[in-house]
N, C-alpha and C positions, 0 to 999 in steps of 0.2 A: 111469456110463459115458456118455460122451459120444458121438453120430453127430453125420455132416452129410451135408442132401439139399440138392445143385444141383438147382434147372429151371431151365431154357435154352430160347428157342426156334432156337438154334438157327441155323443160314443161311435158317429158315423164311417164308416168307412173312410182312406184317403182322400179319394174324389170327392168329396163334400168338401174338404178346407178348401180345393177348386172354386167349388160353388158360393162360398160364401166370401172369398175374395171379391166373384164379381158382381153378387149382392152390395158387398159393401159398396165397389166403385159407382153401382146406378142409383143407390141410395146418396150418396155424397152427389153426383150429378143433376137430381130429379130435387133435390134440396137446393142446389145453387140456383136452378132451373126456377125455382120459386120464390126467390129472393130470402131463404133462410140461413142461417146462422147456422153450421154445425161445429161442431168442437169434439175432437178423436181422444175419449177420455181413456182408452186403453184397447190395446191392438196385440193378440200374441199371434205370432206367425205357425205357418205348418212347417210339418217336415218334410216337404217340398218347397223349391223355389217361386216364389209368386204365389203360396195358396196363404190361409188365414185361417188359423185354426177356431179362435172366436175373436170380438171385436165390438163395442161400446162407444156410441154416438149420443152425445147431445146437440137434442136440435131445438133452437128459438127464431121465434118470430112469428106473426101475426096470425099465421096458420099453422105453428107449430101441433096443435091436436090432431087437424084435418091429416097432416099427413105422415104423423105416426101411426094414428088408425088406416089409415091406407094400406099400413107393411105390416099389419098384425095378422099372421098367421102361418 
């Protein structure tokens, strides 16, 4: 089974492309952590160095549901 999680910041302020940089890095972490498969299906950068303005992951494998619902919200 395949999911996919968008983060976004959003209309948010700067400091959110921040946040969702490191969103994206514990979500790719906590996904290797669980032996799943993600795939970075599109990534646009902020207008700072290191942030992420929005960013699209697919992730599979066995518990691919359990832990998309984990990051929903």
């Amino acid at each position: 089974m395949e999911r996919i999680i968008q983060i976004t910041a959003g209309r948010g302020p700067a400091e959110c492309t921040w946040v969702v940089a490191q969103v994206l890095k514990k979500v790719l972490e906590e996904a290797q952590g669980q032996n799943l498969e993600t795939v970075l299906l599109q990534r646009e950068a902020g207008s700072e160095n290191g942030t992420v303005e929005t960013a699209s992951i697919a992730v599979r494998g066995k518990n691919a549901d359990q832990f998309v619902d984990s990051w929903i919200g």
